[in-house]
Phi, psi and omega in degrees: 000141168324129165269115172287333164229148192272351170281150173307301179317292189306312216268316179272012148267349147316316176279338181297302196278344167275351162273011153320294184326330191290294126312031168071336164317338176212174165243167163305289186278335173295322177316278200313340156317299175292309153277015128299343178264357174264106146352101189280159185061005188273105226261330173262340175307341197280310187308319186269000138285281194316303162331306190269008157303284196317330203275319193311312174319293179287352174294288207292347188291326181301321174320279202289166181220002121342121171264342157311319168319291192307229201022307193275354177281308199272329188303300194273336133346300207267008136319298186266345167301287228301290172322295191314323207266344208286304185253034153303284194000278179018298219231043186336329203260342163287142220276310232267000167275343184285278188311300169320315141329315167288308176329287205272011128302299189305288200295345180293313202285337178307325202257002170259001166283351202254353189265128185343316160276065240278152166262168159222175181255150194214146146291105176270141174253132177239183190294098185044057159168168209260150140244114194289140183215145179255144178225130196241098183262150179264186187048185205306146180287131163088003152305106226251358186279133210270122171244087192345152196212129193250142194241117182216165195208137179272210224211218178345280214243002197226193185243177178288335186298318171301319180295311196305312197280333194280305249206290207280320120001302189296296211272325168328307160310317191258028169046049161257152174274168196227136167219129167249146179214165179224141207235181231267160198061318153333198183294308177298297229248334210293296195274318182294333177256352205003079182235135194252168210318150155281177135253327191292013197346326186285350175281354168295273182292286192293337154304320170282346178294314167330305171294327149340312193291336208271337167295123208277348197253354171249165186256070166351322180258038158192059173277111168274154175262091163247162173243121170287129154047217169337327188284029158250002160264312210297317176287338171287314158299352162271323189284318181310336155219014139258091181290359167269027117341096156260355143272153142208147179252109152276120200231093324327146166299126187215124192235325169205088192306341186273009194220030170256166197307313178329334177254318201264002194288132146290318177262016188244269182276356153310250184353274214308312155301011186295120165088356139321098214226284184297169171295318196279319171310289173357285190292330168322289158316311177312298228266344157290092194304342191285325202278157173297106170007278254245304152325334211268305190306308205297323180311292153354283172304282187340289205298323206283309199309323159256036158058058168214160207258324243229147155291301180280357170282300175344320212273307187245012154284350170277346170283335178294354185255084208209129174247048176279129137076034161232307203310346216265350146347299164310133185257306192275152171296116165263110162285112177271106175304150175191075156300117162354298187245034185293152188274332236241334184230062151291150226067323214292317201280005186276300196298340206285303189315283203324321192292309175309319196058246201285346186284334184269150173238099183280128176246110181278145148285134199214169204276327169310313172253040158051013195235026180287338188268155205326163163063346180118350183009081169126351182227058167286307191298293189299270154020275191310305172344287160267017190267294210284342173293289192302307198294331191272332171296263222307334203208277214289317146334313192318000000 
């Protein structure tokens, strides 16, 4: 595939924001903009195109009085604050992880107040912390008709906002109600709650399933689950034990994260951390343009996202993310994704199918349909495509 950028790093989150496009979350040339103007490997050249996407953008919003304009304005607003904020972490005390964030919220919630169906955002109480969910009800405002409902949660690095664009939009056409959410070490939940990742995922999930129940407008016995990138461990670890799931979309098949490539590369993120320990070497290492992208970020991201100082607690809070002798748990049909050139999890979606046996359905992505890369990166309209054909065999048909 074209490379938008010559850093690795760079080029699949760029190919990431354009798939934003698909579903009104970005434009073409504003992406393409940007990367020309970013710098490889540079984390503020990256941060300072993306900003001044969101500001141009949002220069224009006083203009207009369409509210579909308005609408499609603020999606990709709040699309490139998102972008501007990806590679901070690093740097837990920048203020500019907050403010970005306050932003590419204000704009989000402007353009779904703007959608025919407007969604809004709720707070669910779970076992000592909130979980935030944005709810996207389909058909008509005051529509009361009980409807499959697809539930969906990113993963490492990305947010439920992000999802509405990947995943959500798409089922929304296809007249599933759509609830997106975000669980502790995510975005949401990361800054406002300061709580950093789990494993136990269903301490997650099963509140909102509760609250699901409580909507007059979803049809409790035909809720699908999907998990982006980590979050395919995470829904799968929720489903193992929340069994009133009639689905689940792993989007990737993830089966044990402390065994995925990123930890087992010898020559990668081992190697490069050896003898790394303390906090200032940590910050050393971040702030080094000689290290790879793609370490510096992954390092990065971990500590802030699981609220830790150290590589190695980083190291053995990811082995808890492990389904030996959970998958087999799982009740409900799962789809399992398995792109062709994913970096970040080989194998992995293959050991998930074995572990599921007759409950998985292994999909491969292939290069060919443009879907090879990890989450499907760039072929969203193919992807929704064959993820909701199977949900309509498996569940909504049933």
């Amino acid at each position: 595939m074209y490379k938008l950028s010559s850093d690795e790093s760079f080029n699949f989150e760029l190919l990431r924001l354009l798939s934003h496009t698909a579903y009104n979350g970005a434009d073409v040339s504003e992406c393409l903009i940007a990367a020309e103007e970013i710098t490889p490997g540079d984390f503020e050249s990256w941060y300072t195109a993306w900003n001044k996407r969101a500001e141009r953008v949002l220069s224009h919003v006083k203009d207009l009085k369409d509210p579909i304009s308005i609408r499609d304005a603020m999606f990709r607003a709040a699309t490139y604050s998102r972008a501007a904020d990806f590679f901070l972490h690093g740097n837990p005390d920048d203020p500019r992880i907050n403010s970005l964030w306050k932003r590419q919220t204000e704009c989000f919630d402007a353009a779904i107040a703007q959608l025919e169906n407007p969604g809004y955002r709720r707070l669910v109480k779970a076992d000592g912390f909130d979980v935030p969910i944005i709810v996207f009800p389909a058909g008509n405002p005051g529509d009361t008709k009980k409807r499959s409902t697809i539930l969906m949660g990113n993963g490492f690095d990305g947010s439920m906002e992000e999802m509405y664009h990947m995943h959500g939009a798409a089922a929304l056409e296809r007249g599933y109600n759509v609830v997106v959410y975000d669980g502790p070490g995510q975005p949401t939940v990361r800054r406002g709650q300061d709580l950093g990742f789990i494993h136990n995922w269903e301490a997650v999930v099963t509140p909102v399933i509760d609250f699901l129940e409580t909507l007059p407008f979803v049809d409790a016995t035909k809720i699908g689950l999907i998990g982006y990138s980590l979050g395919g461990y995470l829904c799968a670890r929720a489903a193992a034990f929340e069994h009133r799931l009639a689905a689940v979309f792993q989007i990737d098949g993830l089966y044990n994260f402390g065994a995925a490539t990123p930890f087992q590369d010898s020559e990668g993120l081992n190697k490069i951390l050896a003898g790394v320990d303390d906090e200032a070497q940590i910050r050393a290492l971040l702030n080094d343009p000689k290290v790879p992208t793609g370490f510096r970020w992954m390092l990065g991201q971990g500590l802030w996202a699981f609220k830790l100082k150290s590589r190695v607690e980083f190291y053995e809070k990811v082995k808890l993310f492990n389904l030996t002798g959970i998958a087999d748990k799982i009740q409900c049909p799962v789809f399992v994704g398995d792109p062709q050139k994913d970096m970040f999890f080989v194998g992995q979606p293959e050991q998930m199918a074995k572990a599921l046996g007759d409950k998985a359905t292994l999909v491969k992505f292939t290069a060919e349909d443009g879907a090879e890369e990890h989450c499907q990166f760039g072929a969203a309209r193919f992807t929704n495509a064959v993820m909701y054909e199977w949900f309509e065999d498996k569940v909504v048909k049933v």
